[in-house]
C-alpha positions as CSV (number, residue, x, y, z in Angstrom):
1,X,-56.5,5.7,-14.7
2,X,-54.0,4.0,-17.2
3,X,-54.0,-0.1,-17.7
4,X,-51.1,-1.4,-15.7
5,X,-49.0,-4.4,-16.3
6,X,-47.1,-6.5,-13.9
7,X,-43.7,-4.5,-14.5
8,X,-45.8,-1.1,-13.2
9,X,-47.5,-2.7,-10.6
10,X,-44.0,-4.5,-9.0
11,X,-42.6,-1.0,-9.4
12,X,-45.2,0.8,-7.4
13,X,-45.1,-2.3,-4.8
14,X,-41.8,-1.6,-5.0
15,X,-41.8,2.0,-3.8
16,X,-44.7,1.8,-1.8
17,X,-42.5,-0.6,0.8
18,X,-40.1,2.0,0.6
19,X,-42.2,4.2,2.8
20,X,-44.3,1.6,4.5
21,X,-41.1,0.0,6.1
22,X,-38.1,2.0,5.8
23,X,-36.5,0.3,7.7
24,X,-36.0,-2.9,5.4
25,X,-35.6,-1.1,2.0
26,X,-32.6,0.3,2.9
27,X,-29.5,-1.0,3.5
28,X,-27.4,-0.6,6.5
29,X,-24.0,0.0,7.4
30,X,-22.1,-2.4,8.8
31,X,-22.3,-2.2,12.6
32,X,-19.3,-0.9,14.5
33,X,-16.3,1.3,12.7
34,X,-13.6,0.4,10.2
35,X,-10.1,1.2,11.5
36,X,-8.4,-0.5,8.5
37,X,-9.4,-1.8,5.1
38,X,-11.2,-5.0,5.7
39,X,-11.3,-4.7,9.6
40,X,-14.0,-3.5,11.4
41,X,-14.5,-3.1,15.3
42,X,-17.6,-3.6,17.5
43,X,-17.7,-2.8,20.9
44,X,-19.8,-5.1,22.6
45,X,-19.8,-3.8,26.2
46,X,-17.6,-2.1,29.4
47,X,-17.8,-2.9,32.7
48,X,-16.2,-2.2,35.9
49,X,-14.1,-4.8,37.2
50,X,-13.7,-6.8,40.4
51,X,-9.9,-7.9,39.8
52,X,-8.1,-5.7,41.6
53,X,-5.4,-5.2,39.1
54,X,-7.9,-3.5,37.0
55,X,-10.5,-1.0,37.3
56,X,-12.4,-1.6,33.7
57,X,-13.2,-4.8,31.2
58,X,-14.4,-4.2,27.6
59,X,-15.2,-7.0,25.0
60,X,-14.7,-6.0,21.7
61,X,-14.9,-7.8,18.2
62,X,-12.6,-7.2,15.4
63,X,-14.1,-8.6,12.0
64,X,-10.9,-9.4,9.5
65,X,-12.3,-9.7,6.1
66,X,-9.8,-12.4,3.9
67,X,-6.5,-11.2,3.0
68,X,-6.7,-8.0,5.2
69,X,-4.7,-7.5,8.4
70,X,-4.0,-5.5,11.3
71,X,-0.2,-3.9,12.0
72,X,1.8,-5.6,14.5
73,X,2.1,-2.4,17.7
74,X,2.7,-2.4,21.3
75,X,0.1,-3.4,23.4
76,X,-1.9,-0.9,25.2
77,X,-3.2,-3.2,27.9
78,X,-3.4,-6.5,29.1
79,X,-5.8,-8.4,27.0
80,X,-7.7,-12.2,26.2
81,X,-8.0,-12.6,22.8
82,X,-10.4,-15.6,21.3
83,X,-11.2,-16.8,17.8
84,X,-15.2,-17.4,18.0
85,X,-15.1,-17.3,13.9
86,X,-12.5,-18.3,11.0
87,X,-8.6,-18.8,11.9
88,X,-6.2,-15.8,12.2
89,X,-2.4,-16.0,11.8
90,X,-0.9,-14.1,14.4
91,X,2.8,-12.6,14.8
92,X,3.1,-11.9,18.1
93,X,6.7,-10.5,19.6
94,X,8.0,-11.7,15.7
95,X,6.8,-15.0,16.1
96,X,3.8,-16.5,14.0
97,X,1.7,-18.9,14.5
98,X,-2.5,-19.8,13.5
99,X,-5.2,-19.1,15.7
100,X,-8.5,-21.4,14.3
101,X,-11.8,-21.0,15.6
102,X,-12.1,-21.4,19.6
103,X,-8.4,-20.8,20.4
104,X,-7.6,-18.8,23.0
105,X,-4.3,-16.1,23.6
106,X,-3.0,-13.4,26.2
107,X,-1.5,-10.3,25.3
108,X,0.4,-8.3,27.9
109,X,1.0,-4.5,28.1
110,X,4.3,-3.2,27.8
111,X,5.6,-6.9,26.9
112,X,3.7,-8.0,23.3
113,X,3.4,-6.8,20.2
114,X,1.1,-8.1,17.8
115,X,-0.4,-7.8,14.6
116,X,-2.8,-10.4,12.8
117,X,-3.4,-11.3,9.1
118,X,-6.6,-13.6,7.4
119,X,-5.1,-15.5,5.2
120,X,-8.5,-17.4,4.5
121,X,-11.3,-17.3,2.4
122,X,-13.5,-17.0,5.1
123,X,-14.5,-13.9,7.6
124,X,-12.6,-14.1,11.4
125,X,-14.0,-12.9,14.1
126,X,-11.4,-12.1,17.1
127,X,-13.2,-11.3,20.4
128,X,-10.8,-9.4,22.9
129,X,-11.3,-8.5,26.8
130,X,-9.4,-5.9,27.4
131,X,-8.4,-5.7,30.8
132,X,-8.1,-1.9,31.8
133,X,-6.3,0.1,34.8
């Protein structure tokens, strides 16, 4: 067998973990999907509900990297929106205003339209209950 120095012996080390435990020399994806640049979504759970106006609740997270954004639309349902990371500003039926961390908003369907923008240098995290008929 061939002397080995440090540099060989970290390399082998190196690959060996690699198939020892894969599972921490690779990196992984992001969880949840991307739906725009910089904004990702993870669903965290659905559940049916006991408010008669709705049969369904999901919470959801949308991650909004700095400077990205999401479109002001039409809402598709009801919804409770919270800030649990950063500070969003928010146009909301044309109007803006700034969300920081632990605020709370509503969302109506048929009635709002919304869109958000991170205009910090920081990751927000906008957890939403969507209320579902």
């Amino acid at each position: 067998m061939q002397d080995m120095d440090r540099r060989s012996m970290l390399g082998l080390g190196v690959a060996a973990s690699t198939f020892l435990f894969p599972e921490t020399s690779i990196a992984q994806a992001p969880a949840g999907k991307e739906f725009a640049p910089g904004v990702r979504q993870v669903d965290l759970g659905e559940s049916p509900s006991l408010i008669p106006a709705y049969k369904t609740v999901r919470m959801r997270d949308i991650v909004i990297s700095p400077g990205a954004s999401t479109p002001e639309r039409d809402m598709m349902n009801d919804m409770l929106c919270h800030i649990t990371e950063g500070e969003l500003a928010v146009v909301q039926n044309k109007k803006e205003f700034v969300v920081k961390k632990g605020g709370v908003w509503t969302c109506a369907k048929g009635v709002n339209t919304e869109g958000t923008s991170n205009k910090s240098n920081a990751v927000a995290i906008m957890r939403i209950i969507d209320l579902l008929s």
